[in-house]
N, C-alpha and C positions, 0 to 999 in steps of 0.2 A: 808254806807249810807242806808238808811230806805226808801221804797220807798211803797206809796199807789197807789191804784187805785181809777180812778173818782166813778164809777159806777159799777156795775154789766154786764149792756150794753157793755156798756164800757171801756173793760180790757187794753185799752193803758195807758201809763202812759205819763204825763204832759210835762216833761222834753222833750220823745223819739218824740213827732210830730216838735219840732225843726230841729230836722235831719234824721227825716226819712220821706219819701214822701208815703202818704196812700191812694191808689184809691180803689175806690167801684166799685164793679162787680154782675152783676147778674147772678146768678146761673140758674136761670129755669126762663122761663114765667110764669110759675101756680107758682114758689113762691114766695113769696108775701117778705121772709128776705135775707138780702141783707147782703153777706160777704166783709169783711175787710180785701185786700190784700198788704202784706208787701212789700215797695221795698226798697232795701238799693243801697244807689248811693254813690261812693267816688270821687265824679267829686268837681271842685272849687264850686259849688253851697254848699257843707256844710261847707268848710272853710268860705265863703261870711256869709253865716247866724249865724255862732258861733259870728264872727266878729259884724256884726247889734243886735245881740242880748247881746252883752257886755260879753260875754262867757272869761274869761281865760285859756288856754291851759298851760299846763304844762310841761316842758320842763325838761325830765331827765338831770342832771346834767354829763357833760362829765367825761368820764374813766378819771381817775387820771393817769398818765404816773411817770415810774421814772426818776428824775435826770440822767439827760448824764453822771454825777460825778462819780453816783452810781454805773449804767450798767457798766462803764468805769474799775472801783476798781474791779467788780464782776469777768468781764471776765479776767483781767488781774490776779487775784486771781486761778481762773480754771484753765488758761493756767501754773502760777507759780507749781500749785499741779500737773497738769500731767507731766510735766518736771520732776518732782522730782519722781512720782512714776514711772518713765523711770530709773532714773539713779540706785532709792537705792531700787529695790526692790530684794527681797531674793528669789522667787519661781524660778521653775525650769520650763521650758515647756516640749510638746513634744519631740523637738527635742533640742539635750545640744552636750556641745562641752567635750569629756572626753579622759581624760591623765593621762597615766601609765609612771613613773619615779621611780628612784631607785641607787643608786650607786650597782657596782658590787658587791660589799663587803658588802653593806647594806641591807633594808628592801625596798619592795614595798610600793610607796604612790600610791592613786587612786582620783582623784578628776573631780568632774563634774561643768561644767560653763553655764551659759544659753547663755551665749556669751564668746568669747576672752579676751573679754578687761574688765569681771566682775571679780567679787573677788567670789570664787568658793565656792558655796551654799553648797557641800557635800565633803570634806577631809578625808579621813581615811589611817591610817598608817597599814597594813596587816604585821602580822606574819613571813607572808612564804620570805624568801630570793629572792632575786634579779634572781639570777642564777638559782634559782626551776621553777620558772614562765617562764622562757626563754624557758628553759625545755619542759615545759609541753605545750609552745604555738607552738613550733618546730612541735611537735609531732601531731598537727592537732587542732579540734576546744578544747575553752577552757571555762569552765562552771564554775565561781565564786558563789560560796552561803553565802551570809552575814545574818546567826541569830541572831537576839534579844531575852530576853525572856518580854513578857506583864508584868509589876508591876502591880499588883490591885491596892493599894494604890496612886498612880502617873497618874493622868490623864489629859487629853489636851497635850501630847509631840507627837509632828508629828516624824515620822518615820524616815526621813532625821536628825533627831536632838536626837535620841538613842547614848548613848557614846560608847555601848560596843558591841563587834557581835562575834561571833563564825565562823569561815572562812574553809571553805568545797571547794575545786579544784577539781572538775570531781570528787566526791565523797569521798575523799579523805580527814580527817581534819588536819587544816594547824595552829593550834592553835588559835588568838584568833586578832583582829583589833580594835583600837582603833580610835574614831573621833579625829581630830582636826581642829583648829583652823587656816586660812592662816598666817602664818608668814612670815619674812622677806626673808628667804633661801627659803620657797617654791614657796614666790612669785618670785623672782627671777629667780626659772625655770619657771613658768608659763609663763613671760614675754621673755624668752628667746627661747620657741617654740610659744609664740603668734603667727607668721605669717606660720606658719604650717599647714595646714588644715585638714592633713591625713598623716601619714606616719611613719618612727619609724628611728631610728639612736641610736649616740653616741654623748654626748657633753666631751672637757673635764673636768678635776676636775676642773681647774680654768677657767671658761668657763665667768665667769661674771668678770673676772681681777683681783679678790680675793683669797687669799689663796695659797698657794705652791700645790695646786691640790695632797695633801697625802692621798686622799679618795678613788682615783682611777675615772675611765672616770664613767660618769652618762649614764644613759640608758632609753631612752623613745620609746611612740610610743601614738601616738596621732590620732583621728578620732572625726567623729561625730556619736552617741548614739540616738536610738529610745527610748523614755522615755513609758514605760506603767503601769498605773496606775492600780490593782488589787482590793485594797480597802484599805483602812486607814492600815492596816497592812501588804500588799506587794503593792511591786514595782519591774520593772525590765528593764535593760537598754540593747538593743542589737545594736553592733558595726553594722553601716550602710555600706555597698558593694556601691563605687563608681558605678561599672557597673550595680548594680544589681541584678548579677547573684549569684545565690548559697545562704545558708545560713549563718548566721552573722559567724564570728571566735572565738567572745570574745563573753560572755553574762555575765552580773551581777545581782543577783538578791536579794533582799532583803526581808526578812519578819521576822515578829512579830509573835513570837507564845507566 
């Protein structure tokens, strides 16, 4: 809107003495010009004269709201996605639930859960015999080293998801461990020290009511695993002390060179 002045005198404009109230004030006795003081009032007297003067006010148009339908679909949408990234999600935290199994006669499995009742994010079958590891856990603390090597060519595969590693025992190499995959037989031990929290034993061979038990008695020992993150390329898991005291038994560590 373009807006002139009357006068020179004069610098109010036309419009502003509708709703602004202008009183005169004299400055000095000897002077002779007289200033123009502004008052702005927000009392019912400038709604009253908008009014008498035929003024239209304009009334912003209210905030649009959504549909109760829509909010309704949204949140139940949110809640349906965090449910699900509860149930199926694959990372591991802090702290994991990790289980060492084996038949006597066999190989060591190693695998880590973020819970009990998940399907276990990191499986790997080790080299070294059942009986070696027993061995060398008798004998006081026990220090796993799982290497990878870096592929140049091969990039974005997290660490947890390497197939093949190099297996070192308190310095010692124990040939070579292979990832896998949860299967039927391994989940079946999982589920059968599920309610475990810590501790180690014997099951036997036909421990789930299968098989003539020819494999000989199975061998576990189970706890909960301080996870720690070193960078995209190590990790390392240390067996947690119920009481506390002392340092871990087990440690496993992983890296990418």
């Amino acid at each position: 809107m373009k807006i002139i002045a009357k006068s020179s005198h004069d610098s109010s404009f036309s419009f502003s003495r509708r709703y602004f109230n202008w009183k005169k004030k004299v400055e000095d006795d000897d002077d002779d010009d007289e200033g123009e003081i502004l008052t702005f009032s927000l009392s019912s007297h400038f709604c009253d004269e908008a009014k008498e003067a035929g003024e239209v006010r304009i009334v912003p148009p209210p905030r649009k709201k959504l549909p109760v339908v829509s909010v309704s679909r949204l949140r139940s949408a949110l809640s349906v996605f965090g449910k699900n990234r509860s149930v199926y999600r694959s990372g591991l935290g802090t702290k994991v639930v990790g289980t060492l199994f084996g038949y006597k006669s066999g190989h060591i499995h190693f695998a880590f859960q973020e819970e009990a009742k998940l399907s276990p994010a990191f499986l790997i079958q080790l080299a070294m015999p059942t009986s070696v590891l027993v061995k060398e856990m008798a004998s006081g603390l026990v220090r796993i080293a799982l290497e990878c090597e870096k592929k140049t060519g091969k990039k974005g595969v997290k660490l947890l998801e390497e197939p093949v590693w190099r297996t070192y025992c308190n310095g010692k190499k124990c040939g070579f461990a292979a990832r896998r995959e949860c299967g039927p037989e391994e989940w079946k031990v999982l589920k059968s020290v599920e309610p475990i929290s810590m501790g180690a034993g014997v099951l036997p061979g036909n421990f789930d009511g299968n098989g003539d038990g020819s494999e000989g008695e199975l061998m576990y020992m189970r706890a909960r695993f301080e996870r720690v993150i070193g960078s995209k390329d190590s990790e390392a898991f240390y067996m947690m002390n119920p009481d506390g005291a002392g340092g871990p038994e087990l440690s496993v560590y992983l890296i990418r060179v």
